[in-house]
N, C-alpha and C positions, 0 to 999 in steps of 0.2 A: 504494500500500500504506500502510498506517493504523499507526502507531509503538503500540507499547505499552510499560509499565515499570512490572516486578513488583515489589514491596514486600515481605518478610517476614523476620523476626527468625530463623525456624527455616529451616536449610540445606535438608532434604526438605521442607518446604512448600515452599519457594520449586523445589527441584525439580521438585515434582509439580506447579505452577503453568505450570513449562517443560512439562512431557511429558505431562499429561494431556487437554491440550490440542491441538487440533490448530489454530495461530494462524493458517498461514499460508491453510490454510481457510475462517479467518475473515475474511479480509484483513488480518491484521495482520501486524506483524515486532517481535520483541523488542528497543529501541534501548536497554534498561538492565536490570539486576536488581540490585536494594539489600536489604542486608544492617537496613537499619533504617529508620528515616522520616527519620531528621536527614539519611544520608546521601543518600534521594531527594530532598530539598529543593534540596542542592546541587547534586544531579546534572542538576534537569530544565529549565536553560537551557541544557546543551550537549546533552539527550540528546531534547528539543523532542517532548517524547510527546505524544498524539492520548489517551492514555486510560492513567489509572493505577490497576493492580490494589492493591489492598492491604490486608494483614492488617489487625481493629482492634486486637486486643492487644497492644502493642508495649513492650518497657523502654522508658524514657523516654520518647522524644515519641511516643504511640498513633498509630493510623490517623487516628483526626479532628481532631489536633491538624494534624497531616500536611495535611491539606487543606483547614483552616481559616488554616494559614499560607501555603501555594500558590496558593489562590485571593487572598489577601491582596498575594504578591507578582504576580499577573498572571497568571496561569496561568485558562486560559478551554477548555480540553480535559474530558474526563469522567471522571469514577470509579468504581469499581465495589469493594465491599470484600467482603472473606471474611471470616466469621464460623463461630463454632461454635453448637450449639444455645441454648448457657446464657448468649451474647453478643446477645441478640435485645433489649436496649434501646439497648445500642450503634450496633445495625443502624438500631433507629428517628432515631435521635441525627442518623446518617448520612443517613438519607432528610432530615431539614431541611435538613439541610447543602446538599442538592443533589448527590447522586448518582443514577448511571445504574440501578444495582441494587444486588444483592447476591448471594453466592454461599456455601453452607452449604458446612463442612466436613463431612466429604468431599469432595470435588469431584467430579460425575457429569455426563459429560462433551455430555449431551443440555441437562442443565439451562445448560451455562456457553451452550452456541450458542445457545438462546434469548435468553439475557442480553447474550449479545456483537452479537446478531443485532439488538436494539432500540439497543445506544450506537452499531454504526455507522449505521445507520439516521441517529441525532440527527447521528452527526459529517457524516454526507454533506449532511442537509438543513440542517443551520448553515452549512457550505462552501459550498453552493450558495447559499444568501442571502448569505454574506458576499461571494461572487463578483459578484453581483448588484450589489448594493451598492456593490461599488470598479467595476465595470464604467459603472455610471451616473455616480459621480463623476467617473471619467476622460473620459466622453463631455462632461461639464460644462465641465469643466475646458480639455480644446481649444476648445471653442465659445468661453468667456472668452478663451481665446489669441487666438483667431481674432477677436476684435472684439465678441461677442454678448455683451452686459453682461446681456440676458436670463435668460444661463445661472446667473448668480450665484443666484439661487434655489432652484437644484437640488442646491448644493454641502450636505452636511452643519453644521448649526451647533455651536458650542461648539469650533469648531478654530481653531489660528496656523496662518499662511501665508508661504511664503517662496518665490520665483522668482529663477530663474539661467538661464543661456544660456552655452553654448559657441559659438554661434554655429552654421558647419554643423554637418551631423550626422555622427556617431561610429560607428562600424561597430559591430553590435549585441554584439559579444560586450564589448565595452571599455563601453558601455552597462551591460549587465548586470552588469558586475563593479563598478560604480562603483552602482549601483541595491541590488545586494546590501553596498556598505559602511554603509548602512542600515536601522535593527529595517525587521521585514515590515509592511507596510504606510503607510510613511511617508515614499517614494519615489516618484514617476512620469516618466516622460520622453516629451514629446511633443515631435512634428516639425510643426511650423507653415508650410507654403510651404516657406523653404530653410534655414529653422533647427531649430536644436534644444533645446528647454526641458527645464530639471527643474521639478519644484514638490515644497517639502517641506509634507505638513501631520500636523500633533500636536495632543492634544486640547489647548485652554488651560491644564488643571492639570497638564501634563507637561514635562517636561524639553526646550528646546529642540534638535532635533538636531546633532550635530558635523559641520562640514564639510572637517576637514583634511584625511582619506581620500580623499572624491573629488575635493577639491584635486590632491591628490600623483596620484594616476591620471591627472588632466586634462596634468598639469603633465609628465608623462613621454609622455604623445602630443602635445607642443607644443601644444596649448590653456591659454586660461587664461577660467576661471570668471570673470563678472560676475553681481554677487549683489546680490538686492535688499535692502532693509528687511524686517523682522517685519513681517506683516498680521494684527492681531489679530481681522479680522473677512473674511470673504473678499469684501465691497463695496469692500474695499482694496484689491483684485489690480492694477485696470483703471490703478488710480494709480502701481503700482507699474510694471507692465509699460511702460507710456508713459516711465518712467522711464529704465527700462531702452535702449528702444527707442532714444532721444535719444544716452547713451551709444553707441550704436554708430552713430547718425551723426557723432558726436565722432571715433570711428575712425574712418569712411569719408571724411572730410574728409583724411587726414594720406594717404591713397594716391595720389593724384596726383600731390604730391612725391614720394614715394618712387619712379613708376614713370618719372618724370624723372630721378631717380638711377640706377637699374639700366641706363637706356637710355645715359646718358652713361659708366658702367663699360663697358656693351656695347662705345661707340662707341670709346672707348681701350684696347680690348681687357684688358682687367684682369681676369682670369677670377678672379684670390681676393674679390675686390670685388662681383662679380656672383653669386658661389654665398651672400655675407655677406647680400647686401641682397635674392636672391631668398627667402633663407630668412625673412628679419622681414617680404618683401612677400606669404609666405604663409602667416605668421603671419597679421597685419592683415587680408587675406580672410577666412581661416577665421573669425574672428570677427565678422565682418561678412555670412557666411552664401554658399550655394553660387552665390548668383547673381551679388556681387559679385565672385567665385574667376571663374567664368566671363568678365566682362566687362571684368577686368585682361587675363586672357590674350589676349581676342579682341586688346585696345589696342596689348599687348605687341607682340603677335605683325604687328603693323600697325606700329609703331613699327622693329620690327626691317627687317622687309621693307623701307621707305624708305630704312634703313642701304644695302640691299644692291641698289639701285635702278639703281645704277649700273653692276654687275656682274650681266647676265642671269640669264649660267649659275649664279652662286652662285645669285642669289635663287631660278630654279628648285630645282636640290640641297634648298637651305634648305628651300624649299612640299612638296615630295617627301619629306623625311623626317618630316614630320607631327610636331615636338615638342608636348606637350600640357599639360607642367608649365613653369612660371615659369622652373624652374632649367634645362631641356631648352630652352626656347625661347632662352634668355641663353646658352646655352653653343654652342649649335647656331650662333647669330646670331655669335657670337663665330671660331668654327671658319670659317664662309663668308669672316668678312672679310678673318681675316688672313692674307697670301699667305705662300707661302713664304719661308722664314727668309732666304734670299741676297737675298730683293729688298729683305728689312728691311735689312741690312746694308748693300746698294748704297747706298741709298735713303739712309741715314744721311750716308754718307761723301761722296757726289755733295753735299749741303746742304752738308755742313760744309766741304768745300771751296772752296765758295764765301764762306764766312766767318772763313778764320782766324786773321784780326788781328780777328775778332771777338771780345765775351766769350760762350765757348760752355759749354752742360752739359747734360748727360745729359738733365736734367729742360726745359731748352728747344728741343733734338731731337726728345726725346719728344712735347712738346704740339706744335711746328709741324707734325710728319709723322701726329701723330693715335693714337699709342700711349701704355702707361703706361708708367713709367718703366721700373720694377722688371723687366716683360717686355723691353721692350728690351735693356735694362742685358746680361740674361741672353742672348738671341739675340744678339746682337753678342758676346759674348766665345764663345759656341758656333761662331759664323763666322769669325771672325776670329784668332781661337785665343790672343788679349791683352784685357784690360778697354777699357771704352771710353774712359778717361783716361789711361790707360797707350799706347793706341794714338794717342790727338789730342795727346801730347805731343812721341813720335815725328815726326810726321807733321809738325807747327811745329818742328823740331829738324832735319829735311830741306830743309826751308823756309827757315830759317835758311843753313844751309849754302850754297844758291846764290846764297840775296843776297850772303853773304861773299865769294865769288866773281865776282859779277857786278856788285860794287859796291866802292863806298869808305867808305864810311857807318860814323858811328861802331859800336862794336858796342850798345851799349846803342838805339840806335837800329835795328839790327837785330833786337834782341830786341823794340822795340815791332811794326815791322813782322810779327814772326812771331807774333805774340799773347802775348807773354809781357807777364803786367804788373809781374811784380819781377824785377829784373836777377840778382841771385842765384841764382835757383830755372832761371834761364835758362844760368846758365853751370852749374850742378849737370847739368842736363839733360842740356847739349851735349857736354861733359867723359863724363858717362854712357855716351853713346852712341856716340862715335867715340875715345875715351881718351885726349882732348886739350882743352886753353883752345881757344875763337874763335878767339884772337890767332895760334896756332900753328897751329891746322887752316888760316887763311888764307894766311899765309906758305909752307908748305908747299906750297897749290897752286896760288899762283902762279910757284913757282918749276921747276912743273914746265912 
């Protein structure tokens, strides 16, 4: 349907412009009626008419002032003005100007369809070539994506050029919303192989376009825009794109580390580690386009399986549940390895047993037995129902006590024996624990 927007100073003309009329007939829809010309002027960048009717005799700014300043600021839609009999050099006036017709007052309602009947006529067949027109440049314009330096001939001259890449592609509605934070016609987004381009182009005597909009859209679906230089001529794209191109093997070099990092959270079960670094490792894909997304995973998902190599039935479970995202395949891999919480805790204290004149911590547990800390730390006090320092000091403090008993040995030297390495913190401990000095707890039971 074709916008229209009535113009007239008098309340019943601009009524009987509504009602004499049968618009929707004509394909039209009324998207404005103005009380004067100044206030049409303002109204027709938010009210985007296809065709404005309008009185010429108007207070202040007339009808042809009206569309001598409209066409002035951009306005490329048609006109049609009403006149009375005695206004017929105004109407000529109007025909230089470039209008569609004219309509005599009265208004007789055969006469407006004819009139209305030839401007959509022009609007449709202007539509269709300007359809035409961006249909051919877009075909141009991938083929240049696509390698064909050929196509640069086909492209419109007297325009700037700009190229950007999200990398993959965008699901078409986030697309279009990011397409429309741009005037009409000075947006396109092509899909090339496994990515996806924008290209801005405006005429050279125009206003460069803003790109903080679809910044901010990209930037809230975790993409992030890489943008080229201005191309004041479009034999500059090819230079540009290559430009571009390079940058994103700049990213695709830093993945390999990264998917050495995720694998090594995998392997120490660090699940807040692994949700951190699957989320920037699919960042880094995205931007690097769906084929790279793909070939992380396959690696991933090969990296993981090796983890779980050892353990059939997990690695089947693991292949069985089909994880298909970075974060799914990390977390899943993460799930297979680690056994149950009692065997963490066996597992911990059997080691530590074996060393407790040793110097022990949380964090050399952790990395001998192949978890992270922070997990452990947390399962061991779930098990055990005391911290894990709280419990190994216990445990050297029982230790203690039999050597006192089964020996003669200074007490300081039974504190080295039991791992303590300051004599102090060892009688603190001991005294803690049983409500007595060394020296008394020993006395006592040898005396019994």
């Amino acid at each position: 349907m074709l916008r229209v927007m009535l113009v007239d100073d008098e309340a019943l003309a601009l009524e009987g412009l509504r009602l004499l009329i049968d618009w929707q007939a004509e394909g039209f829809s009324i998207c404005a009626e103005c009380s004067s010309a100044s206030q049409a002027l303002l109204a027709i960048p938010a009210a985007l008419p296809d065709l404005i009717v309008t009185d010429i005799r108007m207070p202040g700014m007339d009808g042809l002032q009206l569309m001598e300043l409209a066409r002035e600021n951009g306005f490329r839609g048609e006109f049609v003005v009403v006149s009375g009999y005695g206004d017929f050099d105004y109407a000529q006036r109007a025909l230089q100007i470039g209008v569609s017709g004219y309509l005599l007052k009265p208004i007789e309602s055969s006469e407006a369809a004819e009139v209305l009947e030839h401007v959509r006529d022009r609007l449709i067949t202007r539509e269709a070539i300007r359809i035409g027109r961006r249909t051919k440049t877009q075909q141009a314009l991938a083929s240049v994506l696509s390698g064909q330096t050929s196509a640069i001939d086909e492209l419109p001259a007297g325009h700037c050029w700009r190229l950007a890449t999200w990398g993959a592609p965008l699901p078409y509605e986030i697309v279009s919303t990011l397409l429309a934070s741009f005037p009409d016609g000075i947006a396109s987004s092509h899909i090339i192989e496994d990515k996806e381009f924008l290209v801005l182009q405006w005429p050279t005597s125009g206003p460069e376009p803003f790109l903080d909009t679809s910044t901010a859209i990209l930037t809230n679906h975790h993409r992030k825009v890489m943008i080229s230089g201005v191309c004041t001529s479009a034999d500059q794209l090819p230079l540009q794109l290559d430009a571009l191109m390079k940058r994103i093997e700049g990213i695709s070099a830093l993945i390999p580390e990264r998917i050495d990092a995720l694998v090594k959270a995998i392997a120490l079960r660090d699940m807040q580690a692994c949700i951190t670094q699957s989320a920037n490792l699919e960042r880094l894909c995205a931007a690097c386009g769906t084929n790279t997304r793909a070939c992380v995973r396959a690696r991933l998902f090969s990296e993981c399986a090796s983890l779980l190599a050892i353990k059939p039935a997990m690695l089947q479970a693991f292949i069985e549940a089909q994880p298909n995202t970075i974060e799914t395949i990390s977390l899943e891999a993460i799930h297979r390895l680690a056994p149950e919480h009692s065997h963490i805790s066996r597992r911990a204290i059997a080691w530590m047993e074996e060393r407790l004149v040793e110097r022990i911590s949380l964090e050399t547990v952790a990395e001998a037995l192949g978890y992270n800390a922070t997990y452990l730390g947390r399962v061991f006090r779930e098990e055990q129902g005391l911290g894990f320092r709280e419990w190994l000091n216990q445990r050297r403090i029982v230790y203690a006590a039999d050597l006192l008993c089964s020996s003669d040995d200074a007490l300081y030297a039974i504190a080295e024996q039991s791992g303590f390495k300051h004599y102090k913190r060892f009688l603190e401990h001991f005294k803690r624990h049983y409500g007595m000095p060394p020296d008394q707890y020993r006395r006592e039971r040898k005396q019994r």
